[in-house]
N, C-alpha and C positions, 0 to 999 in steps of 0.2 A: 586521543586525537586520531581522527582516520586518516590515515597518510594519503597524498593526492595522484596515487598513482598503484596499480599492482592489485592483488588477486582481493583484497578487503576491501579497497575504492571500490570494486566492480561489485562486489557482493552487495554493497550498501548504494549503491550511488545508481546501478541499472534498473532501467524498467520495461514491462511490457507493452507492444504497442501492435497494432495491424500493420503488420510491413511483411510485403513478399520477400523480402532477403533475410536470410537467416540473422541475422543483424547488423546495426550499425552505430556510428559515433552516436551516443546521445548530446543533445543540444543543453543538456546540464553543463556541461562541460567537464565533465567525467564518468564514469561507467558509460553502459552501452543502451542503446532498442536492440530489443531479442521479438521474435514471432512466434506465433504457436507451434511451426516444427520443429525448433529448437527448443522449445518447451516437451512437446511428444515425445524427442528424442530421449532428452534429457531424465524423464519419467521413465522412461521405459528401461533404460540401461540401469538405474536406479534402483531400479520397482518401486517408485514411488507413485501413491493414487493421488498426491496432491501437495503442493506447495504454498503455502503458508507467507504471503510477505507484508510487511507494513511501507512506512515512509513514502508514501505517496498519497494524499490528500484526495480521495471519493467525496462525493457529495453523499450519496448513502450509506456510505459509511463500512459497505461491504461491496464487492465486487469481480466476477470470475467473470477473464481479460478473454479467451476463448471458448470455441463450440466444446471441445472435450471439459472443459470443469476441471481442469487440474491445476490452474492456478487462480490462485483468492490473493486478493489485497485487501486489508481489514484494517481502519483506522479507527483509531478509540479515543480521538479529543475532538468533540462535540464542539458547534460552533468556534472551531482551528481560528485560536489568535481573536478571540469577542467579536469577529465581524465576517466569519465565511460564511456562513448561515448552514452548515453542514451537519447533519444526523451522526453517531459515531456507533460503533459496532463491538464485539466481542465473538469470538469465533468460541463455539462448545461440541467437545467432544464426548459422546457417551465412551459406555464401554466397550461397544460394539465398534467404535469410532466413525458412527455415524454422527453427520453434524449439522450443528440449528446455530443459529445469532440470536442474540440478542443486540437490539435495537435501540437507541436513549436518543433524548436530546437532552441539550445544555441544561445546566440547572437556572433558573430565573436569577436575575440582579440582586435581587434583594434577599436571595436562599444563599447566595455564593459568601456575603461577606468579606469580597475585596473589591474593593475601589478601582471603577472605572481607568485605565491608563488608556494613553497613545496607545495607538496600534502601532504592529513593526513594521520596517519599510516593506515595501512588494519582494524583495529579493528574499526575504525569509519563505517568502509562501511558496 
């Protein structure tokens, strides 16, 4: 269970967003909005060329949030929940640690072999 508060909340629960202030409350109602200089920074002191997150729903399924390219959000459940109509992704690393996606959509109704449910309420999404 992710506790609702503290350095794991934030880790799981923040996202990126265009905002001029290094960040703020996120309107989840836990973790924060970060901006890209606190991304730059954060890379830099690191040395990291790039950060890697999920848990946030792209319609394409991949997505680098700023100009520099050092952070990706990549979601890999195709059509999220039978009705967002979303592509889903897989992030690939050669050896070189140069990187390509791969791209999918949903698999059709009748390839899946499970039955039709309710969707979840809008708070899941």
């Amino acid at each position: 269970e992710i506790p609702h508060e503290g350095a794991f909340c934030d880790l799981v629960w923040s996202d990126p967003e265009d905002i001029a202030a290094p960040w703020q409350v996120s309107p989840r109602g836990a973790g924060y909005l970060f901006g890209s200089r606190v991304t730059d920074e954060f890379c830099f002191v690191n040395r990291l060329e790039l950060i890697a997150r999920a848990h946030q729903l792209v319609m394409e399924g991949r997505r680098y949030h700023f100009p520099g390219r050092n952070l990706v959000t990549v979601w890999s459940a195709p059509n999220y929940c039978y009705r967002c109509g979303n592509v889903a992704a897989i992030l690939e690393l050669d050896e070189n640690l140069d990187r390509s996606f791969k791209i999918f959509d949903a698999a059709p109704q009748e390839a899946r072999g499970v039955p039709i449910k309710n969707p979840p309420p809008d708070y899941f999404l």
